[in-house]
DSSP file (Angstrom, degrees, kcal/mol; ACC not computed):
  #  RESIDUE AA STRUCTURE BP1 BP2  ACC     N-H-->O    O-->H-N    N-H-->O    O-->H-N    TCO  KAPPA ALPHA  PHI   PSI    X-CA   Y-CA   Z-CA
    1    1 A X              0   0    0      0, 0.0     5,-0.1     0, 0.0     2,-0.0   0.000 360.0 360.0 360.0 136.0   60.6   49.8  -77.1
    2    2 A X        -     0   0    0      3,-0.2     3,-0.1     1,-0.1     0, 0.0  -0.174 360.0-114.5 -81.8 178.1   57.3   51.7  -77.5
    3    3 A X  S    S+     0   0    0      1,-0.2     3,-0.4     2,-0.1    -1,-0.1   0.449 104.0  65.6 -99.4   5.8   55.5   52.3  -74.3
    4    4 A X  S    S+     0   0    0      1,-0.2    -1,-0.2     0, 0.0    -2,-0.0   0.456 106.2  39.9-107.3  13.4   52.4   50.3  -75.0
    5    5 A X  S    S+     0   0    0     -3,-0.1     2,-0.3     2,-0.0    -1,-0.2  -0.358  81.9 140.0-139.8  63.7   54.1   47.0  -75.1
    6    6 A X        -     0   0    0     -3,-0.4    -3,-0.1     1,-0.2    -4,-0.0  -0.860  66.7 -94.5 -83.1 134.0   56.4   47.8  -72.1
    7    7 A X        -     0   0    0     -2,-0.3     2,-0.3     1,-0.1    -1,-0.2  -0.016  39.2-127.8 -48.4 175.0   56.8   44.6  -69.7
    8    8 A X        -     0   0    0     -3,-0.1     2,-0.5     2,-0.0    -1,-0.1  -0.868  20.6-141.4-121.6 143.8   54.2   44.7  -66.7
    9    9 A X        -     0   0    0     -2,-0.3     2,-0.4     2,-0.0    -2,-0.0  -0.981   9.3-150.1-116.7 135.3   55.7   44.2  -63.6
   10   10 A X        -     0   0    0     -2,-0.5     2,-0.2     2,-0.0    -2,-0.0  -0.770   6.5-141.8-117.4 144.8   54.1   42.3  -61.1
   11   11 A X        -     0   0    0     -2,-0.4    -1,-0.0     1,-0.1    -2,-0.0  -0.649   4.8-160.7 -99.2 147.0   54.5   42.7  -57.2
   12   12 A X  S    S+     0   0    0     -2,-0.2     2,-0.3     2,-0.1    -1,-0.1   0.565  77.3  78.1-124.3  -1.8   54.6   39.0  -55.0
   13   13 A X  S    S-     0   0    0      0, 0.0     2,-0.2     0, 0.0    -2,-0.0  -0.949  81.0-142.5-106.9 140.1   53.7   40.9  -51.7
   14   14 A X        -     0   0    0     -2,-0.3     3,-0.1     1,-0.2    -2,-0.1  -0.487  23.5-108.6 -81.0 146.4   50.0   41.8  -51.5
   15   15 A X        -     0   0    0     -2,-0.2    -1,-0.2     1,-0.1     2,-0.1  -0.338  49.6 -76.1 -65.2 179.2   49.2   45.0  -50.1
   16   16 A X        -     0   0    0      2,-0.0     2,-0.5     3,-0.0    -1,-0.1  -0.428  42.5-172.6 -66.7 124.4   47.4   45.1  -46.3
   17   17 A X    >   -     0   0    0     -2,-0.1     3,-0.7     1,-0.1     9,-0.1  -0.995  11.5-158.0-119.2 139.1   44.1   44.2  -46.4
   18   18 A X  T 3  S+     0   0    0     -2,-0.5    10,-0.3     1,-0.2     9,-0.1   0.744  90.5  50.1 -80.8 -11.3   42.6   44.8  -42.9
   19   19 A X  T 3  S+     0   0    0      7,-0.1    -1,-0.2     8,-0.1     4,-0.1   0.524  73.8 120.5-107.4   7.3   39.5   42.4  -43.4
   20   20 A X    X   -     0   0    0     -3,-0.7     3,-1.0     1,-0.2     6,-0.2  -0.354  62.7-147.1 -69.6 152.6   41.8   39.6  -44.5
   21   21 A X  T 3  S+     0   0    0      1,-0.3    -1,-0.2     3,-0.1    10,-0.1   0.510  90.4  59.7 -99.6  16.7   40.8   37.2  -41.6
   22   22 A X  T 3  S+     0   0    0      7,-0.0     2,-0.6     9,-0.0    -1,-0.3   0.103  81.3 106.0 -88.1  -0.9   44.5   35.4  -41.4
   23   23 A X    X   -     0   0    0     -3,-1.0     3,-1.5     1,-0.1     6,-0.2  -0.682  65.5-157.4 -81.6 120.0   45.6   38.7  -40.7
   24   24 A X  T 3  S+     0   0    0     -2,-0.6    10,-0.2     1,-0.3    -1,-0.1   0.384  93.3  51.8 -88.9  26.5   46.5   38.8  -36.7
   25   25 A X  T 3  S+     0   0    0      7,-0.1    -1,-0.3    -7,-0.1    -2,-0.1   0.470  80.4 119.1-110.6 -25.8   46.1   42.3  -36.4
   26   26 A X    X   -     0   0    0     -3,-1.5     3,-1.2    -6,-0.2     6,-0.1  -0.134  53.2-161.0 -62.1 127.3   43.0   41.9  -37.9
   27   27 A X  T 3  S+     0   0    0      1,-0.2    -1,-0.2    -9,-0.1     5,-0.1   0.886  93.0  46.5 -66.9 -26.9   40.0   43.2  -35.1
   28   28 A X  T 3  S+     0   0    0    -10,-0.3     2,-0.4    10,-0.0    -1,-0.2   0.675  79.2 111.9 -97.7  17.3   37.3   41.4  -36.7
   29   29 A X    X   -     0   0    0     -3,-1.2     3,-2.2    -6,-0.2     6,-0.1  -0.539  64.2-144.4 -75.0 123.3   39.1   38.0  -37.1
   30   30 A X  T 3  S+     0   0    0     -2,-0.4     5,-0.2     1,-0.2    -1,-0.2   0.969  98.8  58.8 -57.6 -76.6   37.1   35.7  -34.6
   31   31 A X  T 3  S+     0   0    0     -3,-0.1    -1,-0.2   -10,-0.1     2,-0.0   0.599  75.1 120.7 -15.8 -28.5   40.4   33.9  -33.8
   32   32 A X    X   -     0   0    0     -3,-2.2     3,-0.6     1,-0.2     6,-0.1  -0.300  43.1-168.6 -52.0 122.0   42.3   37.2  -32.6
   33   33 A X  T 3  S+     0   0    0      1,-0.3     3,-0.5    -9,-0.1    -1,-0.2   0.575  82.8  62.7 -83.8   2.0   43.4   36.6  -29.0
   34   34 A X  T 3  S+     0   0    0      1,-0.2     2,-0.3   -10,-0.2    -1,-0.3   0.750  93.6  68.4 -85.9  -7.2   44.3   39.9  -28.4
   35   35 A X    X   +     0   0    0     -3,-0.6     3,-5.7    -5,-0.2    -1,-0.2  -0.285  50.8 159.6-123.5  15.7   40.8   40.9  -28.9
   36   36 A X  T 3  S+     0   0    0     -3,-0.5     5,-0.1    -2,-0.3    -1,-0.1   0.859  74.3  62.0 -46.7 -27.4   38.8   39.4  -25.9
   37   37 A X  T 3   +     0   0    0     -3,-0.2    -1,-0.3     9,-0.0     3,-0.1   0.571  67.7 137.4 -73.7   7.2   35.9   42.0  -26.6
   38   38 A X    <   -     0   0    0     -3,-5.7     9,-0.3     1,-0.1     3,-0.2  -0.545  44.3-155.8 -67.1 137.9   35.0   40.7  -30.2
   39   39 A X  S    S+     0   0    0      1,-0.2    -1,-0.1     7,-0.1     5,-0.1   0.489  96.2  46.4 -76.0 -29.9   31.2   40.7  -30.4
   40   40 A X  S    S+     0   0    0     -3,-0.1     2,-0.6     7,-0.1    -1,-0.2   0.331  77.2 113.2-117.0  13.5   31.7   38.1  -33.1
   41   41 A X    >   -     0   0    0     -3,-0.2     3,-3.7     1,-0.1     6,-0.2  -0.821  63.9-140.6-101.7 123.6   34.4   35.6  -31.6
   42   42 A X  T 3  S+     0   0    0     -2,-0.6    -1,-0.1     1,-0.3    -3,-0.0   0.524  98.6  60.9 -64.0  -0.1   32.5   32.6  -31.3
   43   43 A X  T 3  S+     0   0    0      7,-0.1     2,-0.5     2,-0.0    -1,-0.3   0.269  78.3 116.5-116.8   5.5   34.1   31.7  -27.9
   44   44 A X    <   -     0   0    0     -3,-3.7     6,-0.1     1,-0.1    -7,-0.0  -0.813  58.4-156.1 -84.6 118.1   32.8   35.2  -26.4
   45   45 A X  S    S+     0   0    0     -2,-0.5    -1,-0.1     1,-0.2     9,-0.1   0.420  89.2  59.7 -84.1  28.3   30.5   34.3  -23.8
   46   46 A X        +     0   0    0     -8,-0.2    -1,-0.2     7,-0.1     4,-0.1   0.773  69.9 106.4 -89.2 -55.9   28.9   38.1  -24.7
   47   47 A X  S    S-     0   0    0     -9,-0.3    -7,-0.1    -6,-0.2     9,-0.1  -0.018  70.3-149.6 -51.4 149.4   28.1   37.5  -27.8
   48   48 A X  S    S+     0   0    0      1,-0.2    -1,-0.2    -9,-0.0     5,-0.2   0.725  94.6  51.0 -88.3  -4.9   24.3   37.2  -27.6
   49   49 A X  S    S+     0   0    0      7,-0.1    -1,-0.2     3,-0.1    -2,-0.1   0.683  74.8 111.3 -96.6  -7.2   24.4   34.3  -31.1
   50   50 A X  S >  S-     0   0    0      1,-0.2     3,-1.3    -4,-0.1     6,-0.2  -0.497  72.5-141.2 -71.4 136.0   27.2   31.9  -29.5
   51   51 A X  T 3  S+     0   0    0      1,-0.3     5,-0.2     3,-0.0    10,-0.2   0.824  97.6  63.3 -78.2  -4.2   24.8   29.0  -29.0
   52   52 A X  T 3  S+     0   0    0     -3,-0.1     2,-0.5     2,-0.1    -1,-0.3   0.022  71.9 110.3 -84.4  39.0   26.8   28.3  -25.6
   53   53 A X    X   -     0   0    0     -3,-1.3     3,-1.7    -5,-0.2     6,-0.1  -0.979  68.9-144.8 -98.0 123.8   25.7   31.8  -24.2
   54   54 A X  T 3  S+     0   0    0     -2,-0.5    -1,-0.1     1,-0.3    -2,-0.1   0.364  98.5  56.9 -70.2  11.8   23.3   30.6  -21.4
   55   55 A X  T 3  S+     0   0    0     -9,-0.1     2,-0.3     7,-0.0    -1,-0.3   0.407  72.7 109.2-111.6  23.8   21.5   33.7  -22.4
   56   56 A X    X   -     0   0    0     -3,-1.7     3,-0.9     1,-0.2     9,-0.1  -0.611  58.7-150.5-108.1 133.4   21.0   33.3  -26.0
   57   57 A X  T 3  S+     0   0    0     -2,-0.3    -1,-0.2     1,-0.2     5,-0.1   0.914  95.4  47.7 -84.9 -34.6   17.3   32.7  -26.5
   58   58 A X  T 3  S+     0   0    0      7,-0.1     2,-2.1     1,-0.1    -1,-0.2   0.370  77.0 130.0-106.1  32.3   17.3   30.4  -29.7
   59   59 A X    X   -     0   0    0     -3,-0.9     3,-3.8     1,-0.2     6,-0.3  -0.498  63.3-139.5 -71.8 109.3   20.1   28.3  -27.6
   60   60 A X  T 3  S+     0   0    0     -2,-2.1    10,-0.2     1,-0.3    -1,-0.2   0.773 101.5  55.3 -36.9 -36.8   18.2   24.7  -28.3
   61   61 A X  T 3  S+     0   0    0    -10,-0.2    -1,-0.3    -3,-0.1     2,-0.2   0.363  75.5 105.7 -70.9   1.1   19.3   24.1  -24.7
   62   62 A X  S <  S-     0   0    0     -3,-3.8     6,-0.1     1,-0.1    -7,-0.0  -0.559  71.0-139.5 -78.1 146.3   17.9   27.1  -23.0
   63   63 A X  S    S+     0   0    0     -2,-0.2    -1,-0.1     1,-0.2     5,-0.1   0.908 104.0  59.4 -89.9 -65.7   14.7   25.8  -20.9
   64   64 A X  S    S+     0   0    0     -3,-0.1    -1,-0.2     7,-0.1    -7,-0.1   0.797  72.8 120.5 -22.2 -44.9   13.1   29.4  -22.4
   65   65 A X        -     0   0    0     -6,-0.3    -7,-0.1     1,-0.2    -8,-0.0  -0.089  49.7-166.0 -57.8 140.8   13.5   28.5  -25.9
   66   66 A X  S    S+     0   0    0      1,-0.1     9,-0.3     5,-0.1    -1,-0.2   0.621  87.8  54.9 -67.0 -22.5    9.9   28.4  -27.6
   67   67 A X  S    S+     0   0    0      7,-0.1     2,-0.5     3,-0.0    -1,-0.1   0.635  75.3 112.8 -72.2 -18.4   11.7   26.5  -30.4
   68   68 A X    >   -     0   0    0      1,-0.2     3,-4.0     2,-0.1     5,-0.1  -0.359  56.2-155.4 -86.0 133.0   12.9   24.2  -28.9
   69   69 A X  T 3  S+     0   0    0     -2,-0.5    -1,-0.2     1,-0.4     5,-0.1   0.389 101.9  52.2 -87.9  12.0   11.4   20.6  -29.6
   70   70 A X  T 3  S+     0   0    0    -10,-0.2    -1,-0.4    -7,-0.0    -2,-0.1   0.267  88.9 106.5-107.1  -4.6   12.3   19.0  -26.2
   71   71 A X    <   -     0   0    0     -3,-4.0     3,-0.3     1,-0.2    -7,-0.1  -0.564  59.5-160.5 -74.8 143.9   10.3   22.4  -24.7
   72   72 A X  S    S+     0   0    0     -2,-0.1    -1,-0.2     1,-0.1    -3,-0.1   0.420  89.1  67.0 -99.3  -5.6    6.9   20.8  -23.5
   73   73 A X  S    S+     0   0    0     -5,-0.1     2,-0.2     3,-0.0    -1,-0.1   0.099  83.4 108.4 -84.8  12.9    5.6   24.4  -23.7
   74   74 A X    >   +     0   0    0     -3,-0.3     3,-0.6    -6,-0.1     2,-0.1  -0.572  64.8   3.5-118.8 165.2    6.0   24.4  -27.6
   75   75 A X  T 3  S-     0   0    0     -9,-0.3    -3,-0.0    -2,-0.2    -8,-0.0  -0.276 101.0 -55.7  60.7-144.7    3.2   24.3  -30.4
   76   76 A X  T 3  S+     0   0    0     69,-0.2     2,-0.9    -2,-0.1    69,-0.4   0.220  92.5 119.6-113.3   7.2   -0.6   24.4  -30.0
   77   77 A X    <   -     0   0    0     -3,-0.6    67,-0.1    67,-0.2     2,-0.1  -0.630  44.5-164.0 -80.2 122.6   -0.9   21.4  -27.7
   78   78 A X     >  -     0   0    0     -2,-0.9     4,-0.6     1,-0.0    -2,-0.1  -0.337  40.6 -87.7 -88.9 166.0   -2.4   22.1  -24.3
   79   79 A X  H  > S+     0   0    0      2,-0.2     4,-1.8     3,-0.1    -1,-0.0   0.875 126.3  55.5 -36.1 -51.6   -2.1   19.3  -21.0
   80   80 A X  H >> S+     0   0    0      1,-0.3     3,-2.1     2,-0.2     4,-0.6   0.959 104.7  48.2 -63.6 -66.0   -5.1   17.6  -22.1
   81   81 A X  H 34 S+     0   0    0      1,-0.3     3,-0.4     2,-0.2    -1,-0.3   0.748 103.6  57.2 -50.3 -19.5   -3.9   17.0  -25.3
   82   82 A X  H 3< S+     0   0    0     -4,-0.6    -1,-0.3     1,-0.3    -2,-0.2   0.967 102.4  60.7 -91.0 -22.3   -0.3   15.5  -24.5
   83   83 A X  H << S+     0   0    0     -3,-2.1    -1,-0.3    -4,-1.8    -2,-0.2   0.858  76.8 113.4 -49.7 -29.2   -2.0   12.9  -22.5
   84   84 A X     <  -     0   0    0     -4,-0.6     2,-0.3    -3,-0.4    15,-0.2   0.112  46.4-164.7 -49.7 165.3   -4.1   11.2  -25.4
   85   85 A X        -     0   0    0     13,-0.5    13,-1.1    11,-0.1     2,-0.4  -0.972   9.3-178.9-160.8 120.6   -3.1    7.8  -26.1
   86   86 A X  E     +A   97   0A   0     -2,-0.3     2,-0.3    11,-0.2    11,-0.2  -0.982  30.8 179.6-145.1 134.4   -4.6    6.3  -29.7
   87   87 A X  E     +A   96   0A   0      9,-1.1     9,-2.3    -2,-0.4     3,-0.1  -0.894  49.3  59.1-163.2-178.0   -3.2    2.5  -30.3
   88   88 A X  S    S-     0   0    0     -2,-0.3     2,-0.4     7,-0.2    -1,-0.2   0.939  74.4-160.6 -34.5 143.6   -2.9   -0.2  -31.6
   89   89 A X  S    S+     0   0    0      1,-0.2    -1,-0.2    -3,-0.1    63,-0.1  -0.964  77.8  40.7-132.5 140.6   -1.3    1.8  -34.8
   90   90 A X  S    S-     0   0    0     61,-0.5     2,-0.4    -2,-0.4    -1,-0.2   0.862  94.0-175.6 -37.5 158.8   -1.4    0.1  -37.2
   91   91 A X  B     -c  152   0B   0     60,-2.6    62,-3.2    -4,-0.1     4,-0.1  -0.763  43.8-129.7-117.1 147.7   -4.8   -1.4  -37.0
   92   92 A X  S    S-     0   0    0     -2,-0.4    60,-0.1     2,-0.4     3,-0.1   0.401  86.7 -76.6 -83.8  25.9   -7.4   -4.0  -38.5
   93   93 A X  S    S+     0   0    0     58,-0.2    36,-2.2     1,-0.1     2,-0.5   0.196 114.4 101.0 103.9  -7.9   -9.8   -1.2  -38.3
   94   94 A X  B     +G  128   0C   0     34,-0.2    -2,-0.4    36,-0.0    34,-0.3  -0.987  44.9 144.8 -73.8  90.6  -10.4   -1.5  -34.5
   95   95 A X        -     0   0    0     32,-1.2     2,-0.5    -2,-0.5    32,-0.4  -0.641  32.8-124.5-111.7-167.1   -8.5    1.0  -32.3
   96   96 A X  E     -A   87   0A   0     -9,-2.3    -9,-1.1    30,-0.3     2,-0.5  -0.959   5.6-159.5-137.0 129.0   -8.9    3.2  -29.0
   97   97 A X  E     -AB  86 125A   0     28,-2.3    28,-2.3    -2,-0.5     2,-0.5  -0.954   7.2-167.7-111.0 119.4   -8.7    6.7  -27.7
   98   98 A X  E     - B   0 124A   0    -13,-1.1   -13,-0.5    -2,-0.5    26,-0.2  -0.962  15.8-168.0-113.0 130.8   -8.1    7.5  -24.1
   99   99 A X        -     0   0    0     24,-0.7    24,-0.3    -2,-0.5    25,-0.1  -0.341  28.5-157.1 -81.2 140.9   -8.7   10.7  -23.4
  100  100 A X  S    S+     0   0    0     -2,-0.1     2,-0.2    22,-0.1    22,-0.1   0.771  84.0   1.8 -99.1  -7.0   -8.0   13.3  -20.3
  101  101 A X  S    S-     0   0    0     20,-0.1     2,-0.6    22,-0.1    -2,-0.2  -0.748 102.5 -49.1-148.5 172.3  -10.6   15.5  -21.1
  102  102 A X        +     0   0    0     19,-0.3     2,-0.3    -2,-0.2    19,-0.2  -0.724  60.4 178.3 -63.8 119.8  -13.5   16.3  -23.4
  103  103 A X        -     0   0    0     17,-5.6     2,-0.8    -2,-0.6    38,-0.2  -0.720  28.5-139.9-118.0 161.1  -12.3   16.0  -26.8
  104  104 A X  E     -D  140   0B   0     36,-0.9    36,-1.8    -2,-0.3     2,-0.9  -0.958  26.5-162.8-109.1 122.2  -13.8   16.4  -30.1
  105  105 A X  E     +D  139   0B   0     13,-2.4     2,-0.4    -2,-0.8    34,-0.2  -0.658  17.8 169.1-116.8 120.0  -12.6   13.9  -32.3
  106  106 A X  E     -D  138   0B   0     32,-3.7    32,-3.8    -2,-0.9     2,-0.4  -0.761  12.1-164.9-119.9 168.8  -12.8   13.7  -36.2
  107  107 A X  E     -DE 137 116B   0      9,-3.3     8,-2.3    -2,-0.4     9,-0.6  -0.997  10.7-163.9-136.6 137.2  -11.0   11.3  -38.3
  108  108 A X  E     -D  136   0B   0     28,-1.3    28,-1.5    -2,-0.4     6,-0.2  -0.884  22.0-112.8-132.8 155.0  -10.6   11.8  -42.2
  109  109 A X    >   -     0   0    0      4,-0.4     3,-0.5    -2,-0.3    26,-0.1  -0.050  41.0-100.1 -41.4 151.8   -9.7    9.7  -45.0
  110  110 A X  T 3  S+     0   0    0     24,-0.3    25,-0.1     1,-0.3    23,-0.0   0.862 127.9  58.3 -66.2 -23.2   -6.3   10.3  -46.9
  111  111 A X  T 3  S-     0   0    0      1,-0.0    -1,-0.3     2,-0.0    -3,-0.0   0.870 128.2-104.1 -70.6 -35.0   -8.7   12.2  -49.8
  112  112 A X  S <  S+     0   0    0     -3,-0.5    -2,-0.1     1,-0.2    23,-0.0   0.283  72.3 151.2 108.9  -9.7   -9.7   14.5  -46.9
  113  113 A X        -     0   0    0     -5,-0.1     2,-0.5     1,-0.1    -4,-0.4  -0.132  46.1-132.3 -56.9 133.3  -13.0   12.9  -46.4
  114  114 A X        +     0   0    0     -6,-0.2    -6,-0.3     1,-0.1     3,-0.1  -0.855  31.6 170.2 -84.2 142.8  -14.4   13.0  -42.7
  115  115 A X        +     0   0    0     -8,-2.3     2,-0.2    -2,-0.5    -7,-0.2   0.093  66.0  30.1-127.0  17.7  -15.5    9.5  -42.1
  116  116 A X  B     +E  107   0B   0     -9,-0.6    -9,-3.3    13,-0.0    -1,-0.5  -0.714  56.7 177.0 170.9 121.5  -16.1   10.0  -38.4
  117  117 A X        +     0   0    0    -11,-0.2     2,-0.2    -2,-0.2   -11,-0.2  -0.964  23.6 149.2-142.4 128.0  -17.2   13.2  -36.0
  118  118 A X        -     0   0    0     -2,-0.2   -13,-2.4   -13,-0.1     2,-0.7  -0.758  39.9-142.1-159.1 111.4  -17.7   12.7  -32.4
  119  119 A X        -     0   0    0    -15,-0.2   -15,-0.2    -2,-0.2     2,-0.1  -0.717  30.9-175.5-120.7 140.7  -17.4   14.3  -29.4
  120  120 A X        -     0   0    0     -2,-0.7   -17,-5.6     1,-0.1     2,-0.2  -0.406  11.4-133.9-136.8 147.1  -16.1   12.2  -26.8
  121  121 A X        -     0   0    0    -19,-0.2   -22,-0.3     1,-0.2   -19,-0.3  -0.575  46.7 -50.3-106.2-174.8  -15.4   12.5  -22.9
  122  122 A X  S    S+     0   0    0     -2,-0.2    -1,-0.2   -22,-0.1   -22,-0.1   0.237  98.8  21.6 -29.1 132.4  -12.9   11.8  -20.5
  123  123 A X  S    S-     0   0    0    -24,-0.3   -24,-0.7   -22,-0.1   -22,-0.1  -0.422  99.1 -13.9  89.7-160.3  -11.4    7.8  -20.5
  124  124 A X  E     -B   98   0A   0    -26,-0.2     2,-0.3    -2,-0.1   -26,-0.3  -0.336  55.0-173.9 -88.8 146.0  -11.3    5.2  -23.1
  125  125 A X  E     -B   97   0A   0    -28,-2.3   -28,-2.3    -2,-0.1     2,-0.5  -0.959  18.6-135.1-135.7 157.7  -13.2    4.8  -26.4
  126  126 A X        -     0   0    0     -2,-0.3   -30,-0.3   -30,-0.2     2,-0.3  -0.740  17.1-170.9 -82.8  67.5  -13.7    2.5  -29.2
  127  127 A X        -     0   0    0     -2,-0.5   -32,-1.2   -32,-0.4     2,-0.6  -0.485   6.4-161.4-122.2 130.7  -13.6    3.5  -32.8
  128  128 A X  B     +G   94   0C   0    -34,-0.3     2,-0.3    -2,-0.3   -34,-0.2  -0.905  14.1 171.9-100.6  92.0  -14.6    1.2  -35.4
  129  129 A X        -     0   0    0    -36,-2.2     3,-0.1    -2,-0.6   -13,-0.0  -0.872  10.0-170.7-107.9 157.9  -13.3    2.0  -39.6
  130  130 A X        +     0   0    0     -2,-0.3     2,-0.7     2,-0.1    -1,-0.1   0.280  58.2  86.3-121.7  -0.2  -13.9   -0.3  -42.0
  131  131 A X  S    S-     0   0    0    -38,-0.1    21,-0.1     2,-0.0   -38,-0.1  -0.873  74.4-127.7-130.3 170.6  -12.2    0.9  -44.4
  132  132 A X        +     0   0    0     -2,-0.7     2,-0.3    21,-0.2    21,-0.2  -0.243  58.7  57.7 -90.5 143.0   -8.4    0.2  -45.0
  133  133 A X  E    S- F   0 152B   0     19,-2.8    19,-2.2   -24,-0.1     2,-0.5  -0.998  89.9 -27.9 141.1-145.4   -5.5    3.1  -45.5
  134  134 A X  E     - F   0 151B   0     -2,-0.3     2,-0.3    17,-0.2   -24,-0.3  -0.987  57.3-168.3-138.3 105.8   -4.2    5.9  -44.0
  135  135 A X  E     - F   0 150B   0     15,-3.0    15,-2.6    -2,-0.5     2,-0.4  -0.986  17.3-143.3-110.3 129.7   -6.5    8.0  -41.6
  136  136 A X  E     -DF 108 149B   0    -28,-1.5   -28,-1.3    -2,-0.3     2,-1.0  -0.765  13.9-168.9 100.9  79.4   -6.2   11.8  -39.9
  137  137 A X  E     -DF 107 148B   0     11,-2.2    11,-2.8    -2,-0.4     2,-0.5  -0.848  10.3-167.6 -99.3 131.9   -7.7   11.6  -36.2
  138  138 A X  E     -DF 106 147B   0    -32,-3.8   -32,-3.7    -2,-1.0     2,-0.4  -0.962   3.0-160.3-111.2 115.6   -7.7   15.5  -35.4
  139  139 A X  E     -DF 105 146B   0      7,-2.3     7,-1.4    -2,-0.5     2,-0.5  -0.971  10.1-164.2-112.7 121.7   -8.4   15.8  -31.8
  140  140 A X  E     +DF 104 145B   0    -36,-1.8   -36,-0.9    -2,-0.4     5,-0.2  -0.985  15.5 172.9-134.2 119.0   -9.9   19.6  -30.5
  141  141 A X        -     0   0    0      3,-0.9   -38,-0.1    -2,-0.5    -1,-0.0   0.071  46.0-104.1 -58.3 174.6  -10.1   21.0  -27.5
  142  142 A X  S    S+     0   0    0     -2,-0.1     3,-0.1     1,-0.1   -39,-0.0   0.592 127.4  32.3 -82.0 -17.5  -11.2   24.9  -26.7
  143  143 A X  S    S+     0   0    0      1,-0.0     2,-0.2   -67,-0.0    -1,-0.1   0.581 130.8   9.6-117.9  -7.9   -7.6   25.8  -26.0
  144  144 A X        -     0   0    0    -67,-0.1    -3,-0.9     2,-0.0     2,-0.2  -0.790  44.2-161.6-151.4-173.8   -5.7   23.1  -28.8
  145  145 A X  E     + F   0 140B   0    -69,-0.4     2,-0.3    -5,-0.2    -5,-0.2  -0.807  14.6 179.9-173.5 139.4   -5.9   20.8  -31.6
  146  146 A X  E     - F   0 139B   0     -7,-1.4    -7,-2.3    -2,-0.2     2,-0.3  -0.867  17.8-133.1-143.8 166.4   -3.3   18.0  -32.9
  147  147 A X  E     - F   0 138B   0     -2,-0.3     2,-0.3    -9,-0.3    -9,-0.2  -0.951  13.4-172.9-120.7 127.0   -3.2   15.5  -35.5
  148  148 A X  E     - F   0 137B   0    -11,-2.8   -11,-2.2    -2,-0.3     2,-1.0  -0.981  22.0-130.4-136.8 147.2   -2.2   12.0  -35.4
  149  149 A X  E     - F   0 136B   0     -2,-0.3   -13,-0.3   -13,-0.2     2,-0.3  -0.817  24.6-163.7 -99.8 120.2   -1.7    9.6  -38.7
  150  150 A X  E     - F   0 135B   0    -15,-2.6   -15,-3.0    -2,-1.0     2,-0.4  -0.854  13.3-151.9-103.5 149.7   -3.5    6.4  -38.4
  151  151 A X  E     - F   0 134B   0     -2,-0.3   -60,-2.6   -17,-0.2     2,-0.5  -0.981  10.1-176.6-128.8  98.6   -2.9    3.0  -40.7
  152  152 A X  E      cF  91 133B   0    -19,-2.2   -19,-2.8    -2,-0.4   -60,-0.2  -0.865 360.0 360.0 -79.6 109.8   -6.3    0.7  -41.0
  153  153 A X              0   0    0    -62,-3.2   -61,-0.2    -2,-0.5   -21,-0.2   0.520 360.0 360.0-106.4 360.0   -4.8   -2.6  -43.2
């Protein structure tokens, strides 16, 4: 038999790999219990990304979080603004704003058109479209501005 067509012998134990993560030696295997100091075992209350670390800023339950959408501290809306009240939605072209504050209020068309600029003070107002769709009242303050989608049928 020549030596380039000698059989190949194949081995049925793998070598060690240290990162395999079934390994139980392995350090970086989250699972290891011998390990209690892994950085990366999700069940470390050190690690700063487990989202149950009460210290973990983007933990959705942290009071802190800036993301978080239950936060009343979050986006560009001030006090005044989270009072506002705009109803009946949908409308026959009749609705209401009550206000907390001095507001400036513009209302656009679904094209983008403003169809309405006003700026309005504290307590309830009337607003009057006549025509029928899907309208954009944008309310601005000096410290915020929000958007709310109104339906004229």
């Amino acid at each position: 038999m020549s030596a380039w067509c000698s059989p190949i012998r194949f081995s049925t134990t793998a070598p060690e790999n240290p990162d395999d993560p079934d390994d139980p030696d392995n350090p970086d295997d989250p699972d290891n219990p011998d390990d209690p100091d892994n950085p990366d075992d999700p069940d470390n209350l050190d690690n700063p990304d487990d989202p149950d670390n009460p210290d973990n800023p983007d933990d959705p339950d942290n009071p802190d979080n800036p993301d978080d959408p239950d936060n009343p501290d979050t986006g560009n809306e001030d006090a005044a603004l989270a009072g506002v009240k705009i109803y009946p939605n949908p409308s026959h072209g009749e609705f209401y704003i009550e206000l907390v504050k001095s507001t400036l209020v513009e209302i656009y068309n679904a094209a983008g058109l403003r169809v309405h600029t006003e700026m309005m003070s504290e307590g309830k107002h009337t607003i009057s479209l006549r025509t029928n769709g899907v309208h954009f009242v944008r309310l601005t303050t000096p410290t915020a501005a929000v958007c709310q989608r109104i339906v004229v049928l």
